[in-house]
VEXFIBA-668167 format. One record per residue (C-alpha): residue in one letter; x, y negated, z negated; residue number from 1. Coordinates in nm, 4 decimals. Layout:
VEXFIBA-668167
+------+----------+----------+----------+-----+
! type !        u !        v !        w ! seq !
+------+----------+----------+----------+-----+
!    A !        X !        Y !        Z ! NUM !
...
+------+----------+----------+----------+-----+
END
This chain:
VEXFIBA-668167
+------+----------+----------+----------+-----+
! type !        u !        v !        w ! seq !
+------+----------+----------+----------+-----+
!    X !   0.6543 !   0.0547 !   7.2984 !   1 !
!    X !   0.3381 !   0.2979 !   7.3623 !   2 !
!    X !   0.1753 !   0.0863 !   7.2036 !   3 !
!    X !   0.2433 !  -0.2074 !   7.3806 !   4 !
!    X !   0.1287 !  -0.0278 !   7.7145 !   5 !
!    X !  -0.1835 !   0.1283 !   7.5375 !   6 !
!    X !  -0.2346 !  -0.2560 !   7.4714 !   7 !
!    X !  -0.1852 !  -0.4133 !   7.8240 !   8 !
!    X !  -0.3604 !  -0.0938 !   7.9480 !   9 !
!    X !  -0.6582 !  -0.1893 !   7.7013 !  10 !
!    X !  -0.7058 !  -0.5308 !   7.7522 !  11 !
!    X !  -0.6639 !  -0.5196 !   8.1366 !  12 !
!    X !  -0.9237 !  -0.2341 !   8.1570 !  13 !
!    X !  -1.2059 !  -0.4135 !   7.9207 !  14 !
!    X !  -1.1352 !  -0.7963 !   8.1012 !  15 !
!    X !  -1.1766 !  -0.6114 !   8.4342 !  16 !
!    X !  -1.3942 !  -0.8552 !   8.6189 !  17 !
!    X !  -1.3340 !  -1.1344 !   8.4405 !  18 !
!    X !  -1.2933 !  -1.4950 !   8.5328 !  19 !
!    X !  -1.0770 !  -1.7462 !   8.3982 !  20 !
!    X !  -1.1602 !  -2.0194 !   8.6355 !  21 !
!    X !  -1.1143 !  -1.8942 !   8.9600 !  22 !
!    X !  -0.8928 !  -1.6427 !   8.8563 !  23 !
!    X !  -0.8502 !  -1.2918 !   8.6607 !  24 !
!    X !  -0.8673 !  -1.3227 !   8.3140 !  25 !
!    X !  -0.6259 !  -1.0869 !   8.2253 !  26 !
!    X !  -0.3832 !  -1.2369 !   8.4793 !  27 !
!    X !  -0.4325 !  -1.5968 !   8.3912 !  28 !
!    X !  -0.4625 !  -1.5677 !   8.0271 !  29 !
!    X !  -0.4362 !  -1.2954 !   7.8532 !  30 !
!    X !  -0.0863 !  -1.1598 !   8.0146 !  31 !
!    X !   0.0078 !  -1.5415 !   7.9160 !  32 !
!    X !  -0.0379 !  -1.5162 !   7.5899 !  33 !
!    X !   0.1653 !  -1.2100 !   7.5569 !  34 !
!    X !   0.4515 !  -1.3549 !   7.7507 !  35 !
!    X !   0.4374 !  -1.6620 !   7.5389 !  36 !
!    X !   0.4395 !  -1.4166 !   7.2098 !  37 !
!    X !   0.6831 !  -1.1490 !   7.3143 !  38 !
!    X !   0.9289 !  -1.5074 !   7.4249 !  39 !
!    X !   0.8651 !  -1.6534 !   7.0719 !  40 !
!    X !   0.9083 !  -1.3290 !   6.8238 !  41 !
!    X !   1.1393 !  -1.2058 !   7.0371 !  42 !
!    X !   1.0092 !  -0.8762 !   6.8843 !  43 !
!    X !   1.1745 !  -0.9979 !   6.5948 !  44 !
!    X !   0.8787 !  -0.8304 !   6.3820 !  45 !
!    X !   0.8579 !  -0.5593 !   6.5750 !  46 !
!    X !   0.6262 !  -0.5585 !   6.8498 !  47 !
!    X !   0.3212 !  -0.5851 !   6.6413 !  48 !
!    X !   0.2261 !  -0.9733 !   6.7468 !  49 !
!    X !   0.2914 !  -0.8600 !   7.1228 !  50 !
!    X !  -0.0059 !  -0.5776 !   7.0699 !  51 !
!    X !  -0.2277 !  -0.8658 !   6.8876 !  52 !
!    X !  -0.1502 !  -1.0979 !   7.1815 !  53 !
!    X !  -0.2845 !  -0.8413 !   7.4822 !  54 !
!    X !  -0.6202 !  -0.7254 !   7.2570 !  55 !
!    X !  -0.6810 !  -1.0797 !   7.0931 !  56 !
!    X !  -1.0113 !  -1.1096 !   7.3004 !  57 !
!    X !  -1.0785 !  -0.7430 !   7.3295 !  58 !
!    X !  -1.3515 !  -0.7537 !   7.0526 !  59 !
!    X !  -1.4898 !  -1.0932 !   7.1516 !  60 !
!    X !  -1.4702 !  -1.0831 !   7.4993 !  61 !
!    X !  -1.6074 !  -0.7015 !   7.5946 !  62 !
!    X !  -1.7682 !  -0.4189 !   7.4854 !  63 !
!    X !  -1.4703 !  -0.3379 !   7.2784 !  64 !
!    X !  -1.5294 !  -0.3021 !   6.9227 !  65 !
!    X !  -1.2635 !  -0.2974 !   6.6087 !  66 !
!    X !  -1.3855 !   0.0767 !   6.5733 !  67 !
!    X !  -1.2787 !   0.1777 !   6.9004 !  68 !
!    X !  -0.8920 !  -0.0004 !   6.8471 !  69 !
!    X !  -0.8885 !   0.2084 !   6.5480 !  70 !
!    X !  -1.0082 !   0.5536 !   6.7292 !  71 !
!    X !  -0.7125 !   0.4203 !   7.0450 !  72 !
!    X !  -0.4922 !   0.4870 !   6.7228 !  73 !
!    X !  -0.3657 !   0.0885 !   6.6438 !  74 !
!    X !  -0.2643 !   0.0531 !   6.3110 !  75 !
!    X !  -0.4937 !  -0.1394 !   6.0676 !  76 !
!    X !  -0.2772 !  -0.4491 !   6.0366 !  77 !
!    X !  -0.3284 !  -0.4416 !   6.4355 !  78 !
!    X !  -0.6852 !  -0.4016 !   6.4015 !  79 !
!    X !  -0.6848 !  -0.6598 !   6.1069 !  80 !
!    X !  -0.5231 !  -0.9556 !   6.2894 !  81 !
!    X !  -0.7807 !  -0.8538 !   6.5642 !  82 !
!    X !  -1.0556 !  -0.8524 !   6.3632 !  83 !
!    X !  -0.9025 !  -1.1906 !   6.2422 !  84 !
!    X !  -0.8973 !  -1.3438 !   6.5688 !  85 !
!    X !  -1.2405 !  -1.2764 !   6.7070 !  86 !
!    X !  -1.5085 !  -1.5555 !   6.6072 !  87 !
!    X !  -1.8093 !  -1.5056 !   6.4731 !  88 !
!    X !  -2.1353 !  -1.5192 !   6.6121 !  89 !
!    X !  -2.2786 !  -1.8660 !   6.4674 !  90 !
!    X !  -1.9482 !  -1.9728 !   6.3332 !  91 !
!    X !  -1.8334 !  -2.3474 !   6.4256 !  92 !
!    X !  -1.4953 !  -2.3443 !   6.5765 !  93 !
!    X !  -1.3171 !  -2.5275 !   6.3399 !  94 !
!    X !  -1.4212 !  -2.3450 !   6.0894 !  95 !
!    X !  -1.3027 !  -2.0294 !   6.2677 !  96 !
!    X !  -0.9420 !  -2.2172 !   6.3006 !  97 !
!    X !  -0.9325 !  -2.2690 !   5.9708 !  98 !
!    X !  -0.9980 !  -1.8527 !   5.8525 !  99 !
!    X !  -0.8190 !  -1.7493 !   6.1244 ! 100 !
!    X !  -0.5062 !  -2.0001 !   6.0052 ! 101 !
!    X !  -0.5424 !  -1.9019 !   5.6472 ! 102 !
!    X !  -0.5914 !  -1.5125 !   5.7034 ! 103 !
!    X !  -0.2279 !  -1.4842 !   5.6963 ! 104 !
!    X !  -0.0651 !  -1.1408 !   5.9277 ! 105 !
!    X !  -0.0353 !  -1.1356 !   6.2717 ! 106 !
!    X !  -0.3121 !  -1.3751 !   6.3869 ! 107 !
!    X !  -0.1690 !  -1.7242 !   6.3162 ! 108 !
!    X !   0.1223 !  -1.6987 !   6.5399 ! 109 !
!    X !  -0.0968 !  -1.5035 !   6.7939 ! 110 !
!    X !  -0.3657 !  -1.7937 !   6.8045 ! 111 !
!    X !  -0.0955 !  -2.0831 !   6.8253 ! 112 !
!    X !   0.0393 !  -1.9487 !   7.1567 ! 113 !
!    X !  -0.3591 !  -1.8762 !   7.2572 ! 114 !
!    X !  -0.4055 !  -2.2028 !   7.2139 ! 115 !
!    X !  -0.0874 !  -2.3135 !   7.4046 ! 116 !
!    X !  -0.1409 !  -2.1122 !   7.7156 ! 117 !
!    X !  -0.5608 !  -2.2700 !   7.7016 ! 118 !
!    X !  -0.4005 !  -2.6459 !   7.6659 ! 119 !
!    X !  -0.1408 !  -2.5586 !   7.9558 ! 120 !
!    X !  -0.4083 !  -2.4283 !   8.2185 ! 121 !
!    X !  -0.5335 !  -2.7632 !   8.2650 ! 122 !
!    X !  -0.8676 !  -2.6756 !   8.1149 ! 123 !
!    X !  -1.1550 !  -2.9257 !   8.1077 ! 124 !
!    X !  -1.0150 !  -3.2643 !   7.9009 ! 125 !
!    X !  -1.3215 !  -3.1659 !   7.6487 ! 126 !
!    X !  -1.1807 !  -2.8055 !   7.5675 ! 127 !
!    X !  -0.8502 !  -2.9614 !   7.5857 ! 128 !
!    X !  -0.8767 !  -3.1922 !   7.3644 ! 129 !
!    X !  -1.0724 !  -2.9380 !   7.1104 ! 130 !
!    X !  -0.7577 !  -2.7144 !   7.1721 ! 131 !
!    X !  -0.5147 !  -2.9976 !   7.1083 ! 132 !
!    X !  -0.7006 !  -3.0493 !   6.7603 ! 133 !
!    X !  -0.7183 !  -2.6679 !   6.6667 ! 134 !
!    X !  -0.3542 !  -2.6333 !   6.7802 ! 135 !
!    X !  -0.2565 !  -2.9066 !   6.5227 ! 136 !
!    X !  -0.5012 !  -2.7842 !   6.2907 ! 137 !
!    X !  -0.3584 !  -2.4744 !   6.2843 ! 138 !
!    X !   0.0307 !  -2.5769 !   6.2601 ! 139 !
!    X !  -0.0494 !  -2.8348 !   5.9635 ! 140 !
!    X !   0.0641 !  -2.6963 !   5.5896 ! 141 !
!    X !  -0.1571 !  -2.8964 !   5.3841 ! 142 !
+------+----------+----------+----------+-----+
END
């Protein structure tokens, strides 16, 4: 469960400032996804996907980098499905979906409930719509 709290503490710290909408980042989304995770796993798997779900835009979002989750002492898998989860500079976002859906670990489940919590803020109908196609992207087999 330390670290879970190194997490929140982590992600809170590094968001600090920013805006989703109108309102705190790590308030209105990132403390979302985690709920949404940590209610789905049911730390099932540990609480691995919960850790994921607080630093999923860590490296993306901030001056975070994978080096510094690994020197805060997260295990690699963490770092992995981190690592897994942050897009690529140039990359098109579908094509991001699709690595991030067939990178197997900790991200898939972690990006599903992203996803959710974006489609359920009432986002613009553009991103929502993008969202709603990632989302079922994401959850098809083929």
């Amino acid at each position: 469960m330390i670290q879970v709290d190194r997490a929140r503490a982590l992600a809170q710290i590094a968001h600090a400032g920013q805006k989703y909408g109108k309102e705190d980042y790590f308030e209105a989304h990132v403390s979302k996804v985690a709920n949404r995770v940590e209610h789905a796993t049911r730390n099932i798997y540990g609480y691995d996907h919960l850790i994921v779900a607080y630093l999923h835009d860590v490296v993306e979002d901030t001056a975070t980098t994978l080096d510094h989750l690994t020197a805060f002492g997260f295990k690699p898998r963490i770092v992995e499905a981190v690592d897994a989860l942050t897009r690529r500079n140039g990359e098109k976002y579908f094509d991001y979906i699709e690595r991030v859906k067939t990178c197997g670990g900790l991200a898939p489940l972690v990006k599903h409930h992203d996803l959710l919590a974006n489609i359920n803020t009432g986002t613009k109908s553009s991103l929502a719509k993008r969202n709603k196609k990632a989302l079922s992207l994401l959850s098809d087999d083929s």
